[in-house]
N, CA, C and O atoms as a Maestro MAE file, in Angstrom:
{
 s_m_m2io_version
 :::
 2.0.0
}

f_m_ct {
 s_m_title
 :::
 protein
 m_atom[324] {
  # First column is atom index #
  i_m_mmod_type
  r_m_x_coord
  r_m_y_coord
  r_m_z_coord
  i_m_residue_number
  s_m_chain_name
  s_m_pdb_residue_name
  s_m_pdb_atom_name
  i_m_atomic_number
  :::
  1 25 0.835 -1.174 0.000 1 A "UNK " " N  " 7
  2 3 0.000 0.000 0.000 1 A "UNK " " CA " 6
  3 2 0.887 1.248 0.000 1 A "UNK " " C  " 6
  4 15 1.973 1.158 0.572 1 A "UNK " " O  " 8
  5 25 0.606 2.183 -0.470 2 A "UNK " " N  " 7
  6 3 1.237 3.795 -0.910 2 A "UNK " " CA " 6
  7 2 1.225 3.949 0.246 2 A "UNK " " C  " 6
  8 15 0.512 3.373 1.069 2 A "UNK " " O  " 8
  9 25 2.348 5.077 0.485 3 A "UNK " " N  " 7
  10 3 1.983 6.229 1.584 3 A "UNK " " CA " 6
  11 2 2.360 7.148 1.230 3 A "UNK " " C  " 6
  12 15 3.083 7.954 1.816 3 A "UNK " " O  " 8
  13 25 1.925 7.184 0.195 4 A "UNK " " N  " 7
  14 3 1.747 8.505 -0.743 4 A "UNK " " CA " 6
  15 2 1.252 8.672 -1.266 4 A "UNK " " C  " 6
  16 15 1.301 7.753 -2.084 4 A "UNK " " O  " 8
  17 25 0.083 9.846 -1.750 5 A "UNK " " N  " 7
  18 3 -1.096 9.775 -2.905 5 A "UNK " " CA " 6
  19 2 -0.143 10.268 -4.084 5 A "UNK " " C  " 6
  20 15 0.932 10.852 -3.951 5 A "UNK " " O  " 8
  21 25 -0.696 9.950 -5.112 6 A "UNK " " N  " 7
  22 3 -0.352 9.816 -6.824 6 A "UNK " " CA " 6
  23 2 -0.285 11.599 -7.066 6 A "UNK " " C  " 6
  24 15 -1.101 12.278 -6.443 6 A "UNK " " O  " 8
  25 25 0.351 12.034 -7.652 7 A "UNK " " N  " 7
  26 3 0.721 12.961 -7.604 7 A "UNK " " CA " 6
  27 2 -0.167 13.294 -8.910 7 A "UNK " " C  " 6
  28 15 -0.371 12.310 -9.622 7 A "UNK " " O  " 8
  29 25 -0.805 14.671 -9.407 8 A "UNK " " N  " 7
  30 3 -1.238 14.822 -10.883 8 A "UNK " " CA " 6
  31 2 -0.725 16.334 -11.310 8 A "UNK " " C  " 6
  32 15 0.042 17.124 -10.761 8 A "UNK " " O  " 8
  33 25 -1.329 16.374 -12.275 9 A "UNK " " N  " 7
  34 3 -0.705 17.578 -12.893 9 A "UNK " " CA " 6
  35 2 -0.690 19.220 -11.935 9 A "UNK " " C  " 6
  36 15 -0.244 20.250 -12.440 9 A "UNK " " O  " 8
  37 25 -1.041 19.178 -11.073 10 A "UNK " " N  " 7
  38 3 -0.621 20.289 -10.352 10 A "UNK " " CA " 6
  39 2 0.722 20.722 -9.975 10 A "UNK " " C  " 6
  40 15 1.313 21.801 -10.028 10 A "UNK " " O  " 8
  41 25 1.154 19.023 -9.402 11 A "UNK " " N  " 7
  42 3 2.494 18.595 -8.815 11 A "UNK " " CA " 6
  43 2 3.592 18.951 -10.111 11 A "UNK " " C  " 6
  44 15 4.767 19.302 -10.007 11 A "UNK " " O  " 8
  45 25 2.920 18.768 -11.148 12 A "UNK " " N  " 7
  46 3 3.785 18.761 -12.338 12 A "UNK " " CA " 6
  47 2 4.806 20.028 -13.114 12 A "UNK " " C  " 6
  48 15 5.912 20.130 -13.645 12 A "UNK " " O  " 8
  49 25 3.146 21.194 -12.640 13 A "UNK " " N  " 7
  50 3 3.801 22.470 -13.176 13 A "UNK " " CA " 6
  51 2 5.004 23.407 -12.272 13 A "UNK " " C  " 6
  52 15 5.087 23.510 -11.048 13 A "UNK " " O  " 8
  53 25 5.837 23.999 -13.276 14 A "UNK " " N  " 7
  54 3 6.793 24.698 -12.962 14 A "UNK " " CA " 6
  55 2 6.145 26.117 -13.285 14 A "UNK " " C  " 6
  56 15 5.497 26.497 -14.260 14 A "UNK " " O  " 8
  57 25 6.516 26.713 -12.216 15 A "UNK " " N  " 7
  58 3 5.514 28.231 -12.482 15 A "UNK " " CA " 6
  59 2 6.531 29.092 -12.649 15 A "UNK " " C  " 6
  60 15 7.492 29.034 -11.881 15 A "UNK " " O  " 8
  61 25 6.471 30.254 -13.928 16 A "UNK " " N  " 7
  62 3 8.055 30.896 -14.976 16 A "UNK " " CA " 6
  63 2 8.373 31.654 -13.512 16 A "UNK " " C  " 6
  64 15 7.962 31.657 -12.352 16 A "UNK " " O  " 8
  65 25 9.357 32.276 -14.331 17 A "UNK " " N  " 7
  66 3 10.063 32.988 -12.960 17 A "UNK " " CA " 6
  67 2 9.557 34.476 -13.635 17 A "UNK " " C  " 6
  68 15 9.351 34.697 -14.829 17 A "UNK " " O  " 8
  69 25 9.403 35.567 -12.313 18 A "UNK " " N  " 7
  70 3 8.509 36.732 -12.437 18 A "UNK " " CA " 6
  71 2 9.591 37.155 -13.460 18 A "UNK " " C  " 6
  72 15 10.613 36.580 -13.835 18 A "UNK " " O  " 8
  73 25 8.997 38.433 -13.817 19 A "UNK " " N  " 7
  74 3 9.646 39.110 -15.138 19 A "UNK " " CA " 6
  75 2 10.376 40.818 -14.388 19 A "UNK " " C  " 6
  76 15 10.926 41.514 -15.241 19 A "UNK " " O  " 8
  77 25 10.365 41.385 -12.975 20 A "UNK " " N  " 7
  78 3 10.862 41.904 -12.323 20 A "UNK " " CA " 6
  79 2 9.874 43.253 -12.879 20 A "UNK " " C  " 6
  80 15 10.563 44.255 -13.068 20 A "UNK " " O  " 8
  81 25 8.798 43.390 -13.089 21 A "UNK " " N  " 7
  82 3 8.673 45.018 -13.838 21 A "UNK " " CA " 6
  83 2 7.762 45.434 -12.447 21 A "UNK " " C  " 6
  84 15 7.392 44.767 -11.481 21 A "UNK " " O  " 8
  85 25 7.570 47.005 -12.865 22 A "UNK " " N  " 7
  86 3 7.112 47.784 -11.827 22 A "UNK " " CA " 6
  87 2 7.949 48.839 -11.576 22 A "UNK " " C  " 6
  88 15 9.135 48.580 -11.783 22 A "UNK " " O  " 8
  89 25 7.656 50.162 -11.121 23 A "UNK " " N  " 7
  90 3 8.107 50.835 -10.837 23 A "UNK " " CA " 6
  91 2 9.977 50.799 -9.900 23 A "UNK " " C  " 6
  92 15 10.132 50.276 -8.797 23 A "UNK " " O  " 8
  93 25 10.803 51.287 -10.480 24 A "UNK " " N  " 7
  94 3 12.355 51.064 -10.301 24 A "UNK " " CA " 6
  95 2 12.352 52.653 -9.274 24 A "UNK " " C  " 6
  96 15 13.242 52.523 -8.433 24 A "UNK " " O  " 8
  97 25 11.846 53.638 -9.160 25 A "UNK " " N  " 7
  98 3 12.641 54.584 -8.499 25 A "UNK " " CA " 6
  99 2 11.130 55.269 -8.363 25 A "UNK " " C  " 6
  100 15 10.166 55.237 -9.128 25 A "UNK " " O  " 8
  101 25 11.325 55.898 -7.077 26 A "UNK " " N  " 7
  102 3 10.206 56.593 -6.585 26 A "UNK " " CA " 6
  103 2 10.007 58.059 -6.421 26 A "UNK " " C  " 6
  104 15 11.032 58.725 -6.566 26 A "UNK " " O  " 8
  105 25 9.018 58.643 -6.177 27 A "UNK " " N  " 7
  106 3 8.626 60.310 -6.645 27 A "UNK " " CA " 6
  107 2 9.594 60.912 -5.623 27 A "UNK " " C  " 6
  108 15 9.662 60.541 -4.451 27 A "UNK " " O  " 8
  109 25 10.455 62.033 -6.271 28 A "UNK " " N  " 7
  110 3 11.023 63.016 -5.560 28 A "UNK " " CA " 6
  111 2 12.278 62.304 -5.550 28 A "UNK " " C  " 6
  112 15 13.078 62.936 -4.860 28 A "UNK " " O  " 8
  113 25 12.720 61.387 -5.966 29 A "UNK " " N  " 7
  114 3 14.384 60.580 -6.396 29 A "UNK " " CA " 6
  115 2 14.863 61.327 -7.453 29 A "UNK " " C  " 6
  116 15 14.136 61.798 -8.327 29 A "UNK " " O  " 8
  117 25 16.432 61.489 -7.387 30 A "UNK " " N  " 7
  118 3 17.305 62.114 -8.056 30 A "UNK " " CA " 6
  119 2 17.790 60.957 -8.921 30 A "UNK " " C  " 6
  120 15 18.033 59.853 -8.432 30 A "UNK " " O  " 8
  121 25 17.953 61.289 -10.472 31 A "UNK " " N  " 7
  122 3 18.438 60.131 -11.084 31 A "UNK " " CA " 6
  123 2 18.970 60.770 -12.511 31 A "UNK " " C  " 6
  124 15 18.499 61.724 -13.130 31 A "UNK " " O  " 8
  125 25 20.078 59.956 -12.825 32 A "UNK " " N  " 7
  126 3 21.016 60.422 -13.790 32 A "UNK " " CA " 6
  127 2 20.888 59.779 -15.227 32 A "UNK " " C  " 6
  128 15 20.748 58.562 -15.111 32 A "UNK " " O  " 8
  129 25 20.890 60.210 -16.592 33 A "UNK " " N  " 7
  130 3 20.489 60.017 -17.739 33 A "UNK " " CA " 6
  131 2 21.128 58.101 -17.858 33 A "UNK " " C  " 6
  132 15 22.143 57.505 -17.497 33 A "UNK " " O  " 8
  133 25 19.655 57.679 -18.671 34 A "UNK " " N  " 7
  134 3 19.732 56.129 -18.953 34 A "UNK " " CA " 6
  135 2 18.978 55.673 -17.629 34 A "UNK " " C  " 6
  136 15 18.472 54.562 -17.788 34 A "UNK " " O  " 8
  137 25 18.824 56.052 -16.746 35 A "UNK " " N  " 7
  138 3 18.376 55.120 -15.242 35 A "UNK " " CA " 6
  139 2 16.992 54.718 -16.026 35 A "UNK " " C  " 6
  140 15 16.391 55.411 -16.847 35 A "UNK " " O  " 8
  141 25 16.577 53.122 -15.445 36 A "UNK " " N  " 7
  142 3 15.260 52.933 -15.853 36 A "UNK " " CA " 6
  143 2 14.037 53.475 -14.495 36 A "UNK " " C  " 6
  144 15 14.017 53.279 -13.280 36 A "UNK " " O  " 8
  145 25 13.215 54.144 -15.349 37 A "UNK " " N  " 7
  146 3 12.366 54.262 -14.161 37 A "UNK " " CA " 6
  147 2 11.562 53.496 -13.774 37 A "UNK " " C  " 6
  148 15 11.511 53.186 -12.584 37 A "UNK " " O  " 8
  149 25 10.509 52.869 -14.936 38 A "UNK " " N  " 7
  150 3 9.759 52.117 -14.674 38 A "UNK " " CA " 6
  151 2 9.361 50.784 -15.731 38 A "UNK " " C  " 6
  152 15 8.866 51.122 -16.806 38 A "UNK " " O  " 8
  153 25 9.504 49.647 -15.546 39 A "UNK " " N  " 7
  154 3 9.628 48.360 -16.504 39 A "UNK " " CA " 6
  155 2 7.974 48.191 -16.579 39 A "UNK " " C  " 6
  156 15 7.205 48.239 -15.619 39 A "UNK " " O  " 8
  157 25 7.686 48.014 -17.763 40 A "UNK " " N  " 7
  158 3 6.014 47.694 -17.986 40 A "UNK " " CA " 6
  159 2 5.176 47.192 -19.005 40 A "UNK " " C  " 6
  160 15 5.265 47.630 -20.152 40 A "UNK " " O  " 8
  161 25 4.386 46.330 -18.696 41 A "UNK " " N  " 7
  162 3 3.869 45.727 -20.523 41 A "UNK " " CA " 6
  163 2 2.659 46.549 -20.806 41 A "UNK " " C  " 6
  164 15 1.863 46.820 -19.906 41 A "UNK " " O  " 8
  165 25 2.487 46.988 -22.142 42 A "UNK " " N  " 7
  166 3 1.971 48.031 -22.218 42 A "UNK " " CA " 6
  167 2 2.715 49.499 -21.659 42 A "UNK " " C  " 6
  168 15 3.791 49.527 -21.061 42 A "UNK " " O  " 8
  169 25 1.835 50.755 -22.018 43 A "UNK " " N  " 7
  170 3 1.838 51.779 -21.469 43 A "UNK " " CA " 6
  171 2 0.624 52.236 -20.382 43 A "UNK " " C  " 6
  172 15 -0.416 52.790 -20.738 43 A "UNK " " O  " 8
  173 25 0.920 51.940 -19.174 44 A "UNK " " N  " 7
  174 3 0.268 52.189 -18.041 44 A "UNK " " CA " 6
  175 2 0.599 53.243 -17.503 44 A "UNK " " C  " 6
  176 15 -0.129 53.919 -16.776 44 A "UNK " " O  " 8
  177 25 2.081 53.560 -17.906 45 A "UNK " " N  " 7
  178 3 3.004 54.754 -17.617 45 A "UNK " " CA " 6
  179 2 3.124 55.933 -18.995 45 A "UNK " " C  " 6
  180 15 3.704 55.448 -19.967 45 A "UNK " " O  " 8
  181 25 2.855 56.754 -19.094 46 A "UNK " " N  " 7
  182 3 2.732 57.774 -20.383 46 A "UNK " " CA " 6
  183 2 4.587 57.954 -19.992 46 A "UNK " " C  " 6
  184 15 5.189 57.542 -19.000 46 A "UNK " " O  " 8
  185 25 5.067 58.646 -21.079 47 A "UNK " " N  " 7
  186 3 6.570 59.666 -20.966 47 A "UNK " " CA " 6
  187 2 6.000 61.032 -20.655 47 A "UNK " " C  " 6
  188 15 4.903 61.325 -21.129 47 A "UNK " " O  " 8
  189 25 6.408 61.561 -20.186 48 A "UNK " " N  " 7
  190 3 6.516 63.085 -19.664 48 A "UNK " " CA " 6
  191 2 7.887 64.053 -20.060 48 A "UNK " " C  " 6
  192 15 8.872 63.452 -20.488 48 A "UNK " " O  " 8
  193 25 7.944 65.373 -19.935 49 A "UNK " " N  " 7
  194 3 9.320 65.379 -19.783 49 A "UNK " " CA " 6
  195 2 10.647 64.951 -19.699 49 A "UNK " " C  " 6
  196 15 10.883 64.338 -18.658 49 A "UNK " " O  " 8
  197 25 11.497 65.069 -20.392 50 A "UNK " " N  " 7
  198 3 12.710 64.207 -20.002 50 A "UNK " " CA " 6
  199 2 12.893 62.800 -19.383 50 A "UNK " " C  " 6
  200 15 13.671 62.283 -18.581 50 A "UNK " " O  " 8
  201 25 11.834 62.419 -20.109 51 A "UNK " " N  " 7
  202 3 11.850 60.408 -20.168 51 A "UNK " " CA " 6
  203 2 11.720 60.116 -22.156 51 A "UNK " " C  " 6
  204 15 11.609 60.751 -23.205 51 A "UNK " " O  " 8
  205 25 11.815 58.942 -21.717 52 A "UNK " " N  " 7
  206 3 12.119 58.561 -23.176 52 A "UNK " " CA " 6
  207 2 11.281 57.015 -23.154 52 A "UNK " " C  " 6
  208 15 11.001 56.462 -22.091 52 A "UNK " " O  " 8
  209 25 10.966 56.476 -24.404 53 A "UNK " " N  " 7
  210 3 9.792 54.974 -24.048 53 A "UNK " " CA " 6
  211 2 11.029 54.113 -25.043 53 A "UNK " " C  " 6
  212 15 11.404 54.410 -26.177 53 A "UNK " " O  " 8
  213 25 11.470 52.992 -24.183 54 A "UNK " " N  " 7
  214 3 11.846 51.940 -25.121 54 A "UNK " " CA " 6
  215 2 10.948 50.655 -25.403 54 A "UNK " " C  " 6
  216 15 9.955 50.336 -24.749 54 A "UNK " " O  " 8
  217 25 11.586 49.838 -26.718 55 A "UNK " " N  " 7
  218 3 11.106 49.278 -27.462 55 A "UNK " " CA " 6
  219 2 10.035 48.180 -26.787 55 A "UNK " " C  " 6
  220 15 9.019 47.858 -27.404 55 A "UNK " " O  " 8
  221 25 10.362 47.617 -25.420 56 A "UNK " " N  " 7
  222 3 9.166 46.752 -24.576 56 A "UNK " " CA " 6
  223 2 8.768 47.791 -23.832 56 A "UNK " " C  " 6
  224 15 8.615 47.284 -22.721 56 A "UNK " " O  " 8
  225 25 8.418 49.299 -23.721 57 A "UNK " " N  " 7
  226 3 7.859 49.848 -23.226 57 A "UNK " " CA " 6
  227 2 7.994 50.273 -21.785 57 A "UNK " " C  " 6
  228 15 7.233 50.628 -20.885 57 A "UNK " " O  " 8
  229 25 9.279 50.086 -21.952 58 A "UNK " " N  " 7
  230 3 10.257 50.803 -20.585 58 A "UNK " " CA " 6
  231 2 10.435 52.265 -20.416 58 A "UNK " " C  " 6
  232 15 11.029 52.891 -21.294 58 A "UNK " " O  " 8
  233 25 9.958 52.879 -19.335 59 A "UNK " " N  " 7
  234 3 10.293 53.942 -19.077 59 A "UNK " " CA " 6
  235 2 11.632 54.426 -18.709 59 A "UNK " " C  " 6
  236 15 12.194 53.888 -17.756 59 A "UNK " " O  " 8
  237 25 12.332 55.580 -19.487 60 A "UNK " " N  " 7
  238 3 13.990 55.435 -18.643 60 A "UNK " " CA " 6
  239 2 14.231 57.342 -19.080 60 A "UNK " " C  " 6
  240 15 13.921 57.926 -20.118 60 A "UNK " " O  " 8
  241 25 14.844 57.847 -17.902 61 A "UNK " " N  " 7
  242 3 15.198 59.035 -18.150 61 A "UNK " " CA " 6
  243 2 15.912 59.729 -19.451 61 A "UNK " " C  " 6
  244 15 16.035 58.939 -20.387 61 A "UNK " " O  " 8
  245 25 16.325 60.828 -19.654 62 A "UNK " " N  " 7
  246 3 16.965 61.279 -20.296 62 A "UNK " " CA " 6
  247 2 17.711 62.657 -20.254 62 A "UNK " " C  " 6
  248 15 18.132 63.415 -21.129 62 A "UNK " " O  " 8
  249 25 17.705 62.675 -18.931 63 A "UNK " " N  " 7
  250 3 17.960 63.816 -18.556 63 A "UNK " " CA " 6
  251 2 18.411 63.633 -17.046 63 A "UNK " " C  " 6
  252 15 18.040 62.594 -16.499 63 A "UNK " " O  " 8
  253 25 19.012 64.342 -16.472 64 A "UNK " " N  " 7
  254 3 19.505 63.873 -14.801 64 A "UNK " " CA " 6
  255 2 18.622 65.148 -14.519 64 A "UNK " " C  " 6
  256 15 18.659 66.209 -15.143 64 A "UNK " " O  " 8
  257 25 17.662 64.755 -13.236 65 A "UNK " " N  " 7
  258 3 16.964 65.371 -12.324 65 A "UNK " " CA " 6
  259 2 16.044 64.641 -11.625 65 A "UNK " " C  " 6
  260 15 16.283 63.434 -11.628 65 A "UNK " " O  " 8
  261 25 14.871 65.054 -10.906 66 A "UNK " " N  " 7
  262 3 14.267 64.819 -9.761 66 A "UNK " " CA " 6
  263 2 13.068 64.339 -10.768 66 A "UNK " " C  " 6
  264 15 12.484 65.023 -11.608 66 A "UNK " " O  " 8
  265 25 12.872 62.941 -10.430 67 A "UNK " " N  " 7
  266 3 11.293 62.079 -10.498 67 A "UNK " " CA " 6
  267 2 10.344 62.778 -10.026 67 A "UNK " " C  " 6
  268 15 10.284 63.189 -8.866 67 A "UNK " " O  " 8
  269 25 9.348 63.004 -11.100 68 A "UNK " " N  " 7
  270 3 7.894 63.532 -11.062 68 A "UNK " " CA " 6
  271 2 6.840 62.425 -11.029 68 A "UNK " " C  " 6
  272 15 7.290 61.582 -11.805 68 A "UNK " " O  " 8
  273 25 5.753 62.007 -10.576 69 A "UNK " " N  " 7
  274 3 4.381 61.477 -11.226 69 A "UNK " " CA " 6
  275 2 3.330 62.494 -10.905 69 A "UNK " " C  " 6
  276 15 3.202 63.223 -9.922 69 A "UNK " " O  " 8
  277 25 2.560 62.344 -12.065 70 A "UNK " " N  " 7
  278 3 1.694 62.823 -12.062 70 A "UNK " " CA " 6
  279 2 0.241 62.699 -12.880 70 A "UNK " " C  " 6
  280 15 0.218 61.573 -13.376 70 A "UNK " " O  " 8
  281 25 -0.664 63.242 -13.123 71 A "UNK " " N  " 7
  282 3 -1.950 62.929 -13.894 71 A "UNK " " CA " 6
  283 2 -2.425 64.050 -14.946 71 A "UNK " " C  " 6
  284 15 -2.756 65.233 -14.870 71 A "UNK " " O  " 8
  285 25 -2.297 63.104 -15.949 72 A "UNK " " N  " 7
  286 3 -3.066 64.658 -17.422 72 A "UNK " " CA " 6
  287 2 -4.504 63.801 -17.929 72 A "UNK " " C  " 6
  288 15 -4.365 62.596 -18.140 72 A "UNK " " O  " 8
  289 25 -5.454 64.230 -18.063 73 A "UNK " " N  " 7
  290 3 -6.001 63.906 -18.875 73 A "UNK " " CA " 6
  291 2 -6.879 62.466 -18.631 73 A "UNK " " C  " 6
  292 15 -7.485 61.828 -19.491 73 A "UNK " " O  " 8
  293 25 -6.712 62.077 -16.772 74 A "UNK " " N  " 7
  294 3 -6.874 60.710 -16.426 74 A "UNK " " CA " 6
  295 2 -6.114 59.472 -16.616 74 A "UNK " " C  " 6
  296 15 -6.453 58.317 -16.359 74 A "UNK " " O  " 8
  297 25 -4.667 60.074 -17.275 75 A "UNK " " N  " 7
  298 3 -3.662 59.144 -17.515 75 A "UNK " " CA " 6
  299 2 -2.779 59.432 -16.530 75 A "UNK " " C  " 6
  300 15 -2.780 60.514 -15.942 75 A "UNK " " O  " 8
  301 25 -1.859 58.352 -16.254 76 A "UNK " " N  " 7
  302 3 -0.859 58.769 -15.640 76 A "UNK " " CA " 6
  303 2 0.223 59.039 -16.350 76 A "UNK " " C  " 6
  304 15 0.430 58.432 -17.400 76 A "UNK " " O  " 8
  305 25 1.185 60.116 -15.825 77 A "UNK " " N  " 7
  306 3 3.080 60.482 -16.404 77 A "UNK " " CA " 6
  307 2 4.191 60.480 -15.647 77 A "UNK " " C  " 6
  308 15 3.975 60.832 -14.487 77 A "UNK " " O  " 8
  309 25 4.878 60.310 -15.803 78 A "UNK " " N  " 7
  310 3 6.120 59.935 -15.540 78 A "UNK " " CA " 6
  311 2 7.207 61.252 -15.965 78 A "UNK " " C  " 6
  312 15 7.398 61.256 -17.181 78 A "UNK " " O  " 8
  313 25 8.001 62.429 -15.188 79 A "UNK " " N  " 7
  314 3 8.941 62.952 -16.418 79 A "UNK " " CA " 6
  315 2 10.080 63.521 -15.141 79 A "UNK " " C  " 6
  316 15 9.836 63.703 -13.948 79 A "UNK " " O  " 8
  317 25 11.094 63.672 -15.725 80 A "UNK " " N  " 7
  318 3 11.784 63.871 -14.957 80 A "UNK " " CA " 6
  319 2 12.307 65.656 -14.880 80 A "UNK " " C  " 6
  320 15 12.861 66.193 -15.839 80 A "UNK " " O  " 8
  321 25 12.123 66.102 -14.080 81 A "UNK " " N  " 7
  322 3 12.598 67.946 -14.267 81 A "UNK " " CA " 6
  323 2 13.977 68.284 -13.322 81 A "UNK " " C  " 6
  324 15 14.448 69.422 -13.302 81 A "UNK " " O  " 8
  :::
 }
 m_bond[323] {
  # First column is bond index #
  i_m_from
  i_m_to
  i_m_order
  :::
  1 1 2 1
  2 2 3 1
  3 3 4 2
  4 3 5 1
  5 5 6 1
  6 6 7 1
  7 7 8 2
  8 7 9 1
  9 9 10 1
  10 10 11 1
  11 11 12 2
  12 11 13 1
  13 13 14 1
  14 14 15 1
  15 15 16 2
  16 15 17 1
  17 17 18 1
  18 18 19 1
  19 19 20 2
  20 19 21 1
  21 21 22 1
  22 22 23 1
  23 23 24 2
  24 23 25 1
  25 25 26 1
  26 26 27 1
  27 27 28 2
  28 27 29 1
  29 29 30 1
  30 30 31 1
  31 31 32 2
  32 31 33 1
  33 33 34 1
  34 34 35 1
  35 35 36 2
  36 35 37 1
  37 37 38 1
  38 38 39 1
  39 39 40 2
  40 39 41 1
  41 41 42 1
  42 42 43 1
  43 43 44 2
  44 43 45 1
  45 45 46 1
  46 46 47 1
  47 47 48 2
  48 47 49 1
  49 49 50 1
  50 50 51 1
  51 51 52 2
  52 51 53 1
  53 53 54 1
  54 54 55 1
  55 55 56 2
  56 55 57 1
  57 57 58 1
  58 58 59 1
  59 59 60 2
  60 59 61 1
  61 61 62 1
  62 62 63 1
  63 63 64 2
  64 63 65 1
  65 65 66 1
  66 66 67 1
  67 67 68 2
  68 67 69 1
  69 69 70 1
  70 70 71 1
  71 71 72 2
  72 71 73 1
  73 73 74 1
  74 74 75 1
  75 75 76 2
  76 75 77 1
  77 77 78 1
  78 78 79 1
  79 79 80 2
  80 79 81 1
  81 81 82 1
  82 82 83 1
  83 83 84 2
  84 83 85 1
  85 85 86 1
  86 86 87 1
  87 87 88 2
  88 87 89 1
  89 89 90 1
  90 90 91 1
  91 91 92 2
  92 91 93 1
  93 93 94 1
  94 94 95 1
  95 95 96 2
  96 95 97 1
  97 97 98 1
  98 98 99 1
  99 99 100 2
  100 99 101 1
  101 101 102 1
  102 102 103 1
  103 103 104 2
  104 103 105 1
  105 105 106 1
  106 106 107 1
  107 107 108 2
  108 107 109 1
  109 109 110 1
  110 110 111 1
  111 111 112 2
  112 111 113 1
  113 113 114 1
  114 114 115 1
  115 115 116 2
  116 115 117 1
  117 117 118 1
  118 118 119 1
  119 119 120 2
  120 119 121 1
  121 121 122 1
  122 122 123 1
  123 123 124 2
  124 123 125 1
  125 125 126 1
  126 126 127 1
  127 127 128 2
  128 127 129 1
  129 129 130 1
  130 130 131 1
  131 131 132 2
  132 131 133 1
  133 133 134 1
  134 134 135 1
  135 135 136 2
  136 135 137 1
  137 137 138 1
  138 138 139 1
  139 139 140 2
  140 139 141 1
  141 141 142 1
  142 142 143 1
  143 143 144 2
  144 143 145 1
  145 145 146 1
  146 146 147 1
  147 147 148 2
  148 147 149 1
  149 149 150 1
  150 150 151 1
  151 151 152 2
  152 151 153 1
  153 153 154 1
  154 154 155 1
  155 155 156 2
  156 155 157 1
  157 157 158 1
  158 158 159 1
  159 159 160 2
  160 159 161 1
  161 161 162 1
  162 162 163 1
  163 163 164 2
  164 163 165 1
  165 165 166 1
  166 166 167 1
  167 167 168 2
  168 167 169 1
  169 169 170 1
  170 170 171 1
  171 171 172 2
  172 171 173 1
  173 173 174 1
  174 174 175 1
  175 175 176 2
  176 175 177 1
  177 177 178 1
  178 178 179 1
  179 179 180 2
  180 179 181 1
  181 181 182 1
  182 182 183 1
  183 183 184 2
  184 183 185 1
  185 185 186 1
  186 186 187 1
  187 187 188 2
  188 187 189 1
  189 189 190 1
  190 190 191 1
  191 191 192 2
  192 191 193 1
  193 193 194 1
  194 194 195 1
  195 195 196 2
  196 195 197 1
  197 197 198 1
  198 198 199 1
  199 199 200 2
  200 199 201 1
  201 201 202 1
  202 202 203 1
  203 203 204 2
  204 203 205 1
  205 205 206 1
  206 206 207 1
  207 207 208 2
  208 207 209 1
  209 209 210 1
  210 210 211 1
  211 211 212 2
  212 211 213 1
  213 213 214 1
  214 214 215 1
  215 215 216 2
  216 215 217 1
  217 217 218 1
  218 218 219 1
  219 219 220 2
  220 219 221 1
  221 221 222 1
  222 222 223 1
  223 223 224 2
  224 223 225 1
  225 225 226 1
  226 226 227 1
  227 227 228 2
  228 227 229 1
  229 229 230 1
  230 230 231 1
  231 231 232 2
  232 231 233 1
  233 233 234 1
  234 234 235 1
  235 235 236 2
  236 235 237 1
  237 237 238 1
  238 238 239 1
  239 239 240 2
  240 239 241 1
  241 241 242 1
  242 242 243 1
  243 243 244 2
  244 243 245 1
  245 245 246 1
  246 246 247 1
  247 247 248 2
  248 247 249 1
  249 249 250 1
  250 250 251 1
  251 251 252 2
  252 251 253 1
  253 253 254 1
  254 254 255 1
  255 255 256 2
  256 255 257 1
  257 257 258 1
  258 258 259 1
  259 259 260 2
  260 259 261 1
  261 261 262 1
  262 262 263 1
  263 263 264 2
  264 263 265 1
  265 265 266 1
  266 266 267 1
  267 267 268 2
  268 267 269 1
  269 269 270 1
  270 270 271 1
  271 271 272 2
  272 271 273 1
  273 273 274 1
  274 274 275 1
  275 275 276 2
  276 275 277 1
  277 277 278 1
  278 278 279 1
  279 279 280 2
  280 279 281 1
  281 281 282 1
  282 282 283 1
  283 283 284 2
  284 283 285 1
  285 285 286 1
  286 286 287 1
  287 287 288 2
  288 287 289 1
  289 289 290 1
  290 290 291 1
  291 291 292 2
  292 291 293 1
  293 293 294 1
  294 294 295 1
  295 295 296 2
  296 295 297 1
  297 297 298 1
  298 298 299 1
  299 299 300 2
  300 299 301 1
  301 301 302 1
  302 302 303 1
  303 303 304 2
  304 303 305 1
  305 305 306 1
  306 306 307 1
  307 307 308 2
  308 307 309 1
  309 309 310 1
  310 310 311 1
  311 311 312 2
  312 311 313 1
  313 313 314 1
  314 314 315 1
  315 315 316 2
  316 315 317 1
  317 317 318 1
  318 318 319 1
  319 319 320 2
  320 319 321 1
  321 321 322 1
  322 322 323 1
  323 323 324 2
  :::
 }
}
């Protein structure tokens, strides 16, 4: 007799490893040109000022100064001044 129940496909899956996105640096942080600000699928995050959008839709400065968020239009932005 088992003394163990049969294992099924629950036991089976490998669950991916997270993808790390979300906000990297927070409002009123000082940060120097290239820093990423914020990793994201889609645009949940608009560019603002002195940010720039890369190709998976990464937010990343372009300019060295002080992190803004803020709201236009019912969207949110991101810019750095």
């Amino acid at each position: 007799m088992s003394t163990h129940k049969a294992a099924g496909k629950t036991k089976q899956h490998v669950s991916p490893a997270g993808k790390r996105l979300g906000a990297k640096v927070s409002h009123g942080q000082t940060v120097t040109i290239g820093s990423i600000l914020i990793r994201q699928r889609g645009t949940r995050y608009h560019t603002g000022q002195g940010t720039g959008l890369g190709r998976d839709h990464t937010i990343f400065a372009m300019t060295n100064g002080v992190v803004t968020f803020g709201r236009r239009l019912g969207k949110k932005f991101i810019s750095v001044v």
